[in-house]
C-alpha positions in Angstrom: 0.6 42.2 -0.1 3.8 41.6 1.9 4.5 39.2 4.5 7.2 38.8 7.4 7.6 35.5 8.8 8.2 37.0 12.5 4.5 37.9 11.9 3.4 34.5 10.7 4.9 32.9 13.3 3.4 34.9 15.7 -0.6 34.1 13.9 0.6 30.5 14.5 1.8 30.8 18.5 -1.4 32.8 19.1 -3.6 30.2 17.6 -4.9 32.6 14.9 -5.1 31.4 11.3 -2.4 32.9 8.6 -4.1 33.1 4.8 -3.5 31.0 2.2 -1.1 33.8 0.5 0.8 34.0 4.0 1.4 30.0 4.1 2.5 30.2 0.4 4.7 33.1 0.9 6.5 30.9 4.1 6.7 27.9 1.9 8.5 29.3 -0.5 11.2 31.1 1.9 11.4 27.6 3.3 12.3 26.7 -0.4 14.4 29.3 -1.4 15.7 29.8 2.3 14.8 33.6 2.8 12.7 32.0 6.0 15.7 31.5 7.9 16.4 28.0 10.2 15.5 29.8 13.3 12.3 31.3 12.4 11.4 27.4 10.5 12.3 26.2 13.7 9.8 28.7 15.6 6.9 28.2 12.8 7.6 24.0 13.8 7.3 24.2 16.9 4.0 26.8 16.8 2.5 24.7 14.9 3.0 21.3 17.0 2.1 23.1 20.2 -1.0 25.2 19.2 -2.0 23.0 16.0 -3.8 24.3 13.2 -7.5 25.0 12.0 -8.3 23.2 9.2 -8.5 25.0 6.6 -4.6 26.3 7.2 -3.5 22.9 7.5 -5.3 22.6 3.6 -3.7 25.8 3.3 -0.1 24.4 4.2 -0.2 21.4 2.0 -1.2 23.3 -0.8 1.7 25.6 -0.2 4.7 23.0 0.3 3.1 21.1 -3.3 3.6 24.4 -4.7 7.0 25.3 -3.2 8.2 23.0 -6.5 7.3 22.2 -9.6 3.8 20.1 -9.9 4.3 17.2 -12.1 1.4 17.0 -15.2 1.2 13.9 -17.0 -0.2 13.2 -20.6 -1.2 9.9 -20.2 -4.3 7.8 -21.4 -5.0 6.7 -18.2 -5.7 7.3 -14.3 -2.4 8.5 -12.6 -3.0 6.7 -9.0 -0.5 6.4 -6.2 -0.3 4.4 -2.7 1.8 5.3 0.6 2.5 4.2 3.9 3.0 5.7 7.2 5.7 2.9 7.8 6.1 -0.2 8.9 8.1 -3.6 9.2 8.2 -6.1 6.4 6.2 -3.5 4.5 7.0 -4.2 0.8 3.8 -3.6 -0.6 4.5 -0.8 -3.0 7.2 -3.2 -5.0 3.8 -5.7 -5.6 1.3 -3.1 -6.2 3.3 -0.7 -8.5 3.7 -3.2 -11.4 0.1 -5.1 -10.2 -2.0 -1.5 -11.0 0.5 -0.8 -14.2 -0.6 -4.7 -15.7 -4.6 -2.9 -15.1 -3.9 -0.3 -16.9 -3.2 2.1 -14.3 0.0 4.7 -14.3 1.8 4.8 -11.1 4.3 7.6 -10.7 5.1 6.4 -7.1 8.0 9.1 -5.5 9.1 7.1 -2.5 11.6 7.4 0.8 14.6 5.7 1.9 14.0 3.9 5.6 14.5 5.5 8.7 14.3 4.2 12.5 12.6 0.9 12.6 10.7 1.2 9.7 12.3 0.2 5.7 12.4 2.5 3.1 11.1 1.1 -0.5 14.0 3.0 -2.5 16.5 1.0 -0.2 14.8 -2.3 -1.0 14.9 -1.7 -4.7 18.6 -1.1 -4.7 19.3 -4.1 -3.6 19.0 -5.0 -7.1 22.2 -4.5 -8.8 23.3 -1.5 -11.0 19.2 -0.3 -10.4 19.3 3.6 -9.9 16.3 5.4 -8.1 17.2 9.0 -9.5 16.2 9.7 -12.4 15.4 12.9 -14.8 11.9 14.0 -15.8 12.2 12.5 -19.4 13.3 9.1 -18.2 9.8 9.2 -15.5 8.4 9.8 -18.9 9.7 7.1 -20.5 9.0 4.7 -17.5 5.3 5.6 -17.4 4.8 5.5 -20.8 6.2 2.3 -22.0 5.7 0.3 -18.1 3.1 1.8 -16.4 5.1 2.4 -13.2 8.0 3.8 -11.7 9.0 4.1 -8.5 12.2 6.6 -7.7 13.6 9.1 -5.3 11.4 12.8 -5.3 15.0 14.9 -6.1 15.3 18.2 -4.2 13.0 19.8 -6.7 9.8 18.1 -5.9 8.0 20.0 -2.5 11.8 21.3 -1.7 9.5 23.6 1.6 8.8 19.9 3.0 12.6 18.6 2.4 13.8 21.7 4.5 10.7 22.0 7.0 11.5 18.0 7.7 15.1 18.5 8.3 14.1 21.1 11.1 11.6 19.0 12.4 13.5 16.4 12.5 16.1 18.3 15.4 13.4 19.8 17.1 11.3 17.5 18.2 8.4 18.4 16.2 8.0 15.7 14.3 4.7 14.1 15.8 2.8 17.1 14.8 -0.6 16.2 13.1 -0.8 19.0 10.8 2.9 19.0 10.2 2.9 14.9 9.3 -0.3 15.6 7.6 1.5 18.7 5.3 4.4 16.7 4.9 3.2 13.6 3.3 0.3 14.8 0.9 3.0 17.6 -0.5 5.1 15.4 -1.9 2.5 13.1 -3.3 0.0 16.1 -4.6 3.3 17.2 -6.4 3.1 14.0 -8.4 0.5 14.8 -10.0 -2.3 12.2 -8.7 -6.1 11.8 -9.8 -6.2 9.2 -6.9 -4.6 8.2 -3.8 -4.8 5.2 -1.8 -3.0 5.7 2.3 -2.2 2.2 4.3 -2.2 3.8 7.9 -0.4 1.4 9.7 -1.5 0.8 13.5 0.5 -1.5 16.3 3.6 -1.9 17.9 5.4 -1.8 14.8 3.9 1.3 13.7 3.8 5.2 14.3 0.8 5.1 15.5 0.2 2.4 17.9 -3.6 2.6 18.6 -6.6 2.6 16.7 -7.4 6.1 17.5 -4.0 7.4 16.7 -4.0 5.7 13.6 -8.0 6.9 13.2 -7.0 10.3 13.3 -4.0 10.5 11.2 -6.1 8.7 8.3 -9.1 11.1 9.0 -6.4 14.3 8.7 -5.0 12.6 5.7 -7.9 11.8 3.5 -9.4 15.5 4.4 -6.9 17.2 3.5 -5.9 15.5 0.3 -9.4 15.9 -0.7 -10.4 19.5 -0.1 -6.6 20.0 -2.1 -8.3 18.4 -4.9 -7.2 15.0 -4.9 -9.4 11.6 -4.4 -8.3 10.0 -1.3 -9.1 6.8 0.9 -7.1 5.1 3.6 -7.0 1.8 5.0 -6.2 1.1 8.6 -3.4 -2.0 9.0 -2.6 -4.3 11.6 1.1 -3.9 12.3 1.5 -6.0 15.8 3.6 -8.0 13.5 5.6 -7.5 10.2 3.6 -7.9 7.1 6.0 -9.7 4.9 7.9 -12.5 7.3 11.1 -10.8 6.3 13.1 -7.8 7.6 15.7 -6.4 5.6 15.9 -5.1 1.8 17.3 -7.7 0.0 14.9 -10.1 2.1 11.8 -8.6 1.3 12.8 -8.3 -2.3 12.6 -12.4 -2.0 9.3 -12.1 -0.2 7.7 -9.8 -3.5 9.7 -11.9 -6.1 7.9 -14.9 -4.3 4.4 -13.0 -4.5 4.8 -11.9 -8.0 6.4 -14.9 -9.3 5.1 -17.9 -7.0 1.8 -16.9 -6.1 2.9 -17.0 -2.5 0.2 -16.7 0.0 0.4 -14.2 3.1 -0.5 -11.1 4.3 1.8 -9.2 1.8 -0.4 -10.5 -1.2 -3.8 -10.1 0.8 -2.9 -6.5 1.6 -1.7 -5.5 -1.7 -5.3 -7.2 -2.8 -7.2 -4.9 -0.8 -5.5 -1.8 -1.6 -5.5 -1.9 -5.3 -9.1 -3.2 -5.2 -9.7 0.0 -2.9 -8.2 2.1 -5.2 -9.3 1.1 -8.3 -13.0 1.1 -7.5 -12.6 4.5 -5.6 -11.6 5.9 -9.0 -14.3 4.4 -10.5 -12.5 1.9 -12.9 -14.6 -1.2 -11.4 -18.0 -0.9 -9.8 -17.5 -3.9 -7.9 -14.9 -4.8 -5.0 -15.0 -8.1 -5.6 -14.7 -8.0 -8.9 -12.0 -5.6 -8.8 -10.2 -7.6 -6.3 -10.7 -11.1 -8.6 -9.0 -9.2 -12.0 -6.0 -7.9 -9.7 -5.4 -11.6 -8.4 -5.7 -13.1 -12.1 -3.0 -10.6 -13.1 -0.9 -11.8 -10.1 -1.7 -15.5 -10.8 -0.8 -14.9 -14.6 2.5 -13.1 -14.3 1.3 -9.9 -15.7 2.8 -8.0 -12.6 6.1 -9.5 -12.8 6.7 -9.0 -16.1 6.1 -5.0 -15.5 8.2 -5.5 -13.1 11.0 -6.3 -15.0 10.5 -3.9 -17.4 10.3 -1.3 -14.8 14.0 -2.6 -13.1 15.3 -2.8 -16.5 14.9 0.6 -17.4 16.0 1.8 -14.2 19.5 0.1 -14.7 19.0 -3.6 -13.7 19.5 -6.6 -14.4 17.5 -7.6 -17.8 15.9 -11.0 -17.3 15.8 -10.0 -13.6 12.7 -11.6 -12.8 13.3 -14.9 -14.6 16.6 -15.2 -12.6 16.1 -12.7 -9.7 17.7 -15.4 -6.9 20.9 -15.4 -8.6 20.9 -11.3 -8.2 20.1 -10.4 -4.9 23.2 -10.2 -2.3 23.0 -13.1 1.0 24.5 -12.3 3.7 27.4 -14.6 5.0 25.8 -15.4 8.4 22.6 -17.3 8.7 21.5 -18.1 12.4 18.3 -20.2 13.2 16.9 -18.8 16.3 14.6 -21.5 18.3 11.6 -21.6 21.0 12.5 -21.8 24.3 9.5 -23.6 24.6 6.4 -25.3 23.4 2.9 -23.2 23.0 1.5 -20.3 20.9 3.1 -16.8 19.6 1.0 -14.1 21.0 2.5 -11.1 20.4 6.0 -9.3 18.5 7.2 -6.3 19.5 7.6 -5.3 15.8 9.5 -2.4 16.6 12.5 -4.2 18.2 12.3 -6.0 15.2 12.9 -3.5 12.8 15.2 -1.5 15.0 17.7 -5.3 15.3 17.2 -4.4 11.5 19.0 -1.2 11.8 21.7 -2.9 14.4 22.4 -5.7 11.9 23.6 -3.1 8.9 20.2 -3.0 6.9 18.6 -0.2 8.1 19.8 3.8 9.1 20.0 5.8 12.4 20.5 8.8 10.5 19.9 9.6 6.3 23.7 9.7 5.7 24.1 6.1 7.1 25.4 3.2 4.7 23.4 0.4 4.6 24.0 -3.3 4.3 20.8 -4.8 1.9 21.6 -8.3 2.3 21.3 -8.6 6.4 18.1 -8.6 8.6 15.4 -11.3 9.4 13.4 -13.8 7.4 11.1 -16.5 8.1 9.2 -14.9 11.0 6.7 -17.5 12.1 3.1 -15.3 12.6 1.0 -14.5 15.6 -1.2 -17.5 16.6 1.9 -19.9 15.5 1.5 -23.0 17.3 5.4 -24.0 17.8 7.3 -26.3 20.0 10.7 -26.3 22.0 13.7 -26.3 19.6 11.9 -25.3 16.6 13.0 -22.0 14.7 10.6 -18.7 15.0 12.9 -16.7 13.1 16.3 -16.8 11.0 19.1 -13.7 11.2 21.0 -12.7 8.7 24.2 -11.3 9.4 27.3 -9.8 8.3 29.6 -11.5 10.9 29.0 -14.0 13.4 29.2 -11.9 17.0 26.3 -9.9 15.7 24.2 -12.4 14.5 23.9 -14.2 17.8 23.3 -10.4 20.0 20.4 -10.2 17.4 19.0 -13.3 18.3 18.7 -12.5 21.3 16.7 -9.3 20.8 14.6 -11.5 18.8 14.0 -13.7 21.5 13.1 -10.8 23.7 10.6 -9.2 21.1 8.6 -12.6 21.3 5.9 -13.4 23.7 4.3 -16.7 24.1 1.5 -18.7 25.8 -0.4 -21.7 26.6 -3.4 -20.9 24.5 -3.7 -19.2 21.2 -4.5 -15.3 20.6 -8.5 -14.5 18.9 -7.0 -14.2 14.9 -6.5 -10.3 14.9 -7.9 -8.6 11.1 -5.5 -7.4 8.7 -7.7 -4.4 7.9 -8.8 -2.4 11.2 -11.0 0.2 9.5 -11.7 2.1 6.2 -11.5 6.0 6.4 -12.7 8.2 3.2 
């Protein structure tokens, strides 16, 4: 049978369902560019105005996974994977990678680089010097075989109909389509090859979605889809009304997962990474018990089983050996270090997380656009939490800048993203709602 992509697009703008064939066909002209930019831009925008039944959006997904080559492991274990929809001090992949490899667990975990407000995890692990994040198939091999995990760039190979469909969407303004977002996440990660998946839907000011039932839907879209594609999915709704990690910045957060996997820190980064590995590892049926699941992942924290597969991981990738042993001596600081204080005394009630990141992206440390430089060593650290009792004079934050007249502009957008009051906010949970 032949298709046309005139004709496709017009199923789409007259709400009709294409088949399976036709979305497979238009995948792969988005992939070898015989769809031209004009008629990607017309499917995009179809699609975000008249949405798509179910079973096309299935139908989609399946399509951009297959645009590329699907990655098949021969491994004598589960291959299990985690993502985000984004947020701000969200370093939870560079704690759980190495924390599911120590259990046994192979994580091929194809990550982004941050855009907007929100970081990217490949950005955070090059602040590690001489790491690199692209690497051939053999060296995945290798990494999975001999660490457990590896976490690296997807290449243009890997869904390629979802790296040119996103660049289109991206100058369009069809980017907030559910079906769209939905296609262009699971593609990527159903390339890798999964048994299991674990999604952290982030929900608040810092996220995407920035209410409960945004965040509801998305996770319910998600976990469908990835499903009925053939691939065992949960999510887990987060709080992000405040950053997860009390850092901003990639060279920052890499202290606040050193500190986790090295220290036994305390915090919502640990408690979240927790959860989701417990999630995930019962959910492929390696533990029958949360509890107990979520007891054996701490021990392995606790014991320094994750850091050390951790530094095998950065070795391999180019590192520093005996990185995690000496990882304060190889992370960049930024020359600039400015306290920022309480104008006065009472409670922290509320951050606007998103001005957060985005004083991030003003500082150096984040990008506007993908071809943007970034500076890893500046952004934000010790951001006292919601429901911080603090008094006039004493700091709620700390920037970290590259030269002095920035640093104190920053602080104050910090100042600005921080509301206060007399009486302290109800404790808020770190897990909203479960979705499978």
């Amino acid at each position: 049978m032949s298709f046309d992509a005139r004709s496709i697009i017009a199923q789409v703008r007259e709400g009709h369902a294409p088949s399976g064939a036709a979305m497979g066909w238009f995948a792969q002209g988005l992939a070898d560019h015989t769809v031209s930019d004009a008629q990607a831009a017309a499917f995009a925008m179809a699609v975000c105005l008249k949405g798509l039944p179910f079973d096309s959006r299935v139908d989609l997904t399946r399509a951009m996974r297959d645009s590329g080559p699907v990655l098949h492991w021969d491994l004598d274990g589960p291959v299990l994977d985690k993502h985000s929809t984004g947020g701000v001090g969200d370093c939870v992949s560079l704690v759980l990678a190495p924390l599911l490899a120590s259990a046994g667990v192979f994580v091929p975990m194809i990550s982004g680089r941050g855009l907007g407000h929100t970081g990217g995890t490949l950005d955070k692990l090059q602040a590690i010097p001489g790491l690199s994040v692209q690497v051939e198939k053999p060296q995945f091999d290798r990494l999975l075989k001999e660490v457990g995990c590896a976490i690296v760039s997807a290449g243009a190979a890997l869904a390629p109909a979802d790296k040119r469909l996103y660049a289109i969407r991206d100058v369009t303004s069809t980017v907030d389509s559910l079906d769209l977002i939905t296609a262009s996440i699971l593609s990527k990660k159903l390339a890798a090859g999964l048994d299991g998946l674990i999604l952290d839907v982030k929900c608040g000011s810092g996220a995407f979605m920035k209410t409960p039932d945004q965040a509801r839907v998305l996770a319910q879209s998600l976990v469908r889809t990835a499903g009925q594609a053939g691939c065992n999915t949960i999510a887990l709704i987060s709080d992000m009304n405040q950053p997860l990690a009390p850092a901003l910045g990639n060279a920052l957060e890499l202290v606040e997962v050193m500190q986790v996997l090295c220290e036994g820190k305390a915090g919502r980064l640990r408690e979240l990474t927790l959860q989701l590995g417990a999630e995930l590892l019962c959910a492929n049926r390696l533990f029958t018990s949360f509890e107990a699941a979520q007891e054996d992942l701490a021990n392995r924290l606790d014991s320094g089983q994750a850091a050390e597969k951790f530094g095998q991981m950065i070795a391999l990738m180019g590192g520093p050996r005996g990185f995690v042993e000496n990882w304060q001596r190889f992370l960049p600081e930024a020359p600039v270090i400015r306290e920022i204080y309480a104008a006065r005394e009472g409670y922290i009630t509320a951050w606007d997380s998103e001005a957060l990141g985005l004083s991030v992206v003003q500082l150096g440390g984040g990008r506007q656009v993908e071809s943007d430089s970034i500076d890893p060593s500046v952004g934000l650290s010790d951001v006292l939490p919601i429901g911080s009792k603090v008094i006039a004079g004493m700091p709620v934050a700390r920037v970290h800048a590259n030269r002095v007249g920035l640093a104190d502009k920053i602080g104050e957008t910090v100042r600005n993203a921080l509301s206060m009051a007399e009486i302290a906010p109800p404790a808020a949970p770190l897990i909203l709602e479960r979705v499978e």
